[in-house]
Each structure stands twice: as C-alpha cells, then as structure tokens.
C-alpha positions in Angstrom: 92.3 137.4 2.9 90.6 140.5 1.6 89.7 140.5 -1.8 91.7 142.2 -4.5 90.0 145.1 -6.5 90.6 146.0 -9.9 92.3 149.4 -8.6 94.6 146.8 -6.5 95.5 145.2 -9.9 96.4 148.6 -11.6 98.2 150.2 -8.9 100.6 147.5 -8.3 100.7 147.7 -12.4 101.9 151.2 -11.8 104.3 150.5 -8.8 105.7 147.9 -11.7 105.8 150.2 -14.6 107.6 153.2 -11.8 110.3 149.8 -10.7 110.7 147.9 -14.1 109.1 149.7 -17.4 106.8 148.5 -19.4 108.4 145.1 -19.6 107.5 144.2 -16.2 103.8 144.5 -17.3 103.1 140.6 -17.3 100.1 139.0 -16.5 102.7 136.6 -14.1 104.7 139.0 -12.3 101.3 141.4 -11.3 99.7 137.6 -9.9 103.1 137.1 -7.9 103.2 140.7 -7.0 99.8 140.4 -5.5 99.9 136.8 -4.3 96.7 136.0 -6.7 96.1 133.6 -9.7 95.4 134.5 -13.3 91.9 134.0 -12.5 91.5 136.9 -10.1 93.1 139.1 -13.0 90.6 137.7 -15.8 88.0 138.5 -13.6 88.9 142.0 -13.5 90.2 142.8 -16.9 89.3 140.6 -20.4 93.1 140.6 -21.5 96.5 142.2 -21.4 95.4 145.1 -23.6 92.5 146.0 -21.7 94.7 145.9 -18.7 97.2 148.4 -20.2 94.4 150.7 -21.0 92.7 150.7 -17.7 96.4 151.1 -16.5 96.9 154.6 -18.4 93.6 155.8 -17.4 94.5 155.1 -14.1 97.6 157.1 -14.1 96.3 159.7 -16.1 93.6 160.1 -13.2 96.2 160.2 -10.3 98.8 162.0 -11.6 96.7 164.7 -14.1 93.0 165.0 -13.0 93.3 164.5 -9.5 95.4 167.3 -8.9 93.4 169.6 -10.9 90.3 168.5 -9.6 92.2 169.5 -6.4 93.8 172.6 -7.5 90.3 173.8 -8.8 89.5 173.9 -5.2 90.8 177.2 -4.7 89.5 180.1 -5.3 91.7 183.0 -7.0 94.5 181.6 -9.7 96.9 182.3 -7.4 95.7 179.7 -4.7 94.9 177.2 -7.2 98.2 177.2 -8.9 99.8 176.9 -5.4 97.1 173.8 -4.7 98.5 172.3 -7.9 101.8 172.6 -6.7 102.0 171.3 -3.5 99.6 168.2 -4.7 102.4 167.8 -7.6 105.0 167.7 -5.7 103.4 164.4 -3.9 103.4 162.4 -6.7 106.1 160.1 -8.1 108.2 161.4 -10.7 109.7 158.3 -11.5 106.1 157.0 -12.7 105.9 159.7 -15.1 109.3 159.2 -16.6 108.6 155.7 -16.8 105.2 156.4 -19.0 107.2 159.0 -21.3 109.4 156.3 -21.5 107.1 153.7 -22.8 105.5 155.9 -24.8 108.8 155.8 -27.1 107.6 152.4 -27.9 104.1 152.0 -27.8 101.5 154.0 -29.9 98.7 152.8 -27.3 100.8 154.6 -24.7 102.3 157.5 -26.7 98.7 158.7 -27.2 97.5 158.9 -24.0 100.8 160.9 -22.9 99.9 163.4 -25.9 96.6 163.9 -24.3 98.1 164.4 -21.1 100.5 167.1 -21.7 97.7 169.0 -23.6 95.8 169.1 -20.6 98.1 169.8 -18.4 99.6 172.7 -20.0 95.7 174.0 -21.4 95.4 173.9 -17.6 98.5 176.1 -16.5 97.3 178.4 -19.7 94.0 178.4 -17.7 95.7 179.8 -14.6 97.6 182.2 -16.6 94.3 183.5 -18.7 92.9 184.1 -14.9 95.7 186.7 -13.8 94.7 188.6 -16.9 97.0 187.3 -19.7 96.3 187.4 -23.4 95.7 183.3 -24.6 98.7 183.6 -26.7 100.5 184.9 -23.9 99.7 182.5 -21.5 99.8 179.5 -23.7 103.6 180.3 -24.4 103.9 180.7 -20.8 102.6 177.5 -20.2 104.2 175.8 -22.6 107.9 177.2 -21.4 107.1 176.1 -17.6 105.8 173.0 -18.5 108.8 172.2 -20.5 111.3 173.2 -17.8 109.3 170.9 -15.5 110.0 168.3 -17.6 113.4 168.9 -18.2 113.3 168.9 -14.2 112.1 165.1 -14.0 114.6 164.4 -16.6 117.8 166.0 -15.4 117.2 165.9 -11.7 115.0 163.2 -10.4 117.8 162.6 -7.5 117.2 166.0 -5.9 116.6 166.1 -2.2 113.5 167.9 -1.3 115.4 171.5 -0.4 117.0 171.7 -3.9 114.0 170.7 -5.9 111.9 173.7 -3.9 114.9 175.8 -5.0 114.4 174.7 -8.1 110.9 175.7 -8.2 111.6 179.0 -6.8 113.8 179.8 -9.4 111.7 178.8 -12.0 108.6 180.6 -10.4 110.6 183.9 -10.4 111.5 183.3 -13.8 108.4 183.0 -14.9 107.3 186.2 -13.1 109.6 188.0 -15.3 108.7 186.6 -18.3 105.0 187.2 -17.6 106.2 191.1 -16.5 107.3 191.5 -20.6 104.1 189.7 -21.6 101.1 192.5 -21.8 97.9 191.6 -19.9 94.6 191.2 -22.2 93.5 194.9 -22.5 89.9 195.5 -20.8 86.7 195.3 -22.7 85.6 198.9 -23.2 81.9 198.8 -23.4 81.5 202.4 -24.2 83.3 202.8 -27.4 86.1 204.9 -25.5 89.8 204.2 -26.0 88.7 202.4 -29.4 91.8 204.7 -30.6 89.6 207.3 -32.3 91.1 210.7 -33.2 89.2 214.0 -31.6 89.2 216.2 -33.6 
C-alpha cells in the first residue's frame, strides 16, 4: 500500500469539509476515510488544531494562489483575467461555500477567509489598474464583481455549465459598462503641459 502524505490527509479533509462541514472534521472519520490509523495522522500533524490550520492553508493555496499564480501566466490583463477564469471555473464551489460556512463559527477559520477575499479582490483591482483604471475605480470594480460572484455560489450552485457561462457573460458585459462610466487614470505628463494652466 502506498504510503499516505500529509497532502493525502488534507485533501480528503477538504473532500470532507465540501460533503459534511466542518463537523465532519474528526480525527476518526479522515482515518476511515483513508483506511489508516491515528498513528499515520499524528505522524503528519501534532493535533486537531494544527490539522485545521494546515487544512485552510491548503485550500487557500488551491482555490486562491494557484489560480493566480496561473492567471499571472499571461501576459496583457486581458489574457490573465481570462486565465483566471477558466482556472476558476474548475474548482469546486461547494468547498468554498462550505469554508464561508464554517467561518460563521470559527474565528480560526473566519480569518483566514478574510484574508482570502482581500486577495482575491486586491488581485481583480490588479487587473483592473492594468487596463488603465484609477485605484479607486478599480477597487469598486473589484469589489462589485467579486460580490456578484459570490452571490453566484450562493444563489446558484445547481447551474448546469451553459447557464453559469451565461451568467458570466452577463456579468462580464456588465462590468464593461460600469468600467465605460468609470474614467481611466489620466497620463503622467512629464512636461508640465495640460497641468490646466491658463495662457494668457
């Protein structure tokens, strides 16, 4: 039997957090999940708690730095916002909802998921501030598409895969417009022209 990593331990700790909540996080159901003995965990992981903690950084690394990581990939915004998106739209909703979730409940989890949001929409104000928004601008731009993403998981996990691409299209277009009424950072004028001085 091959031996069982500590990634094997915290992914099928995700698969149970995605199927049950948090309350399926036991040290007894991840051994029968796995087929292994409390021993094999304790090798891995000192206790419950560090378990938990290993098992948010794990899911902050899959489902948030990963797909930056491979969104930054591309070269012009454009092409790295739609590297972001299709990488996105692999992962598993349900284990998101499941983390919000628990983060209801738990402070340990509630601030990780804090974290996570900020990066995630710093990192769509990122893409924004590359097409030539202002940082206001794009942060409120962000922050409204990251919301309705949200909002998405929440309302309408249960979408087949042609509705939710509607879905995104719609929202995509949406933002297009908003961004239309939101001014572009004006260019650095380097030679004191335009500064708004009168001739006289």
């Amino acid at each position: 039997m091959a031996r069982t990593s500590r990634n094997d331990w915290l992914d099928q700790g995700l698969d149970a957090l995605r199927d049950g909540g948090e309350g399926a996080l036991t040290i007894e159901g991840l051994c029968a999940r796995l087929g292994r003995t409390k021993g094999s965990f304790y090798h891995h992981f000192e206790d419950m708690a560090a378990f938990l903690d290993a098992l948010l950084a794990r899911w902050e690394e899959r489902h948030t730095s990963a797909p930056i990581h491979h969104a930054e990939a591309g070269g012009a915004p454009e092409d790295r916002r739609q590297r972001l998106s299709v990488v996105v739209r692999s992962l598993d909703g349900r284990l998101d909802l499941a983390v919000r979730s628990w983060a209801l409940r738990d402070g340990r989890a509630a601030a990780v998921l804090r974290r996570v949001d900020a990066r995630r929409v710093d990192y769509l104000a990122s893409l924004h501030v590359g097409q030539g928004r202002a940082r206001d601008s794009a942060l409120l731009l962000a922050r409204l598409e990251y919301a309705a993403f949200i909002g998405a998981q929440l309302l309408f996990s249960d979408l087949h895969a042609e509705s939710t691409r509607s879905l995104e299209l719609a929202l995509d277009r949406a933002l297009e417009l908003l961004a239309g009424d939101s001014p572009p950072s004006p260019p650095k004028n380097r030679t004191g022209a335009g500064t708004g001085r009168r001739r006289s």
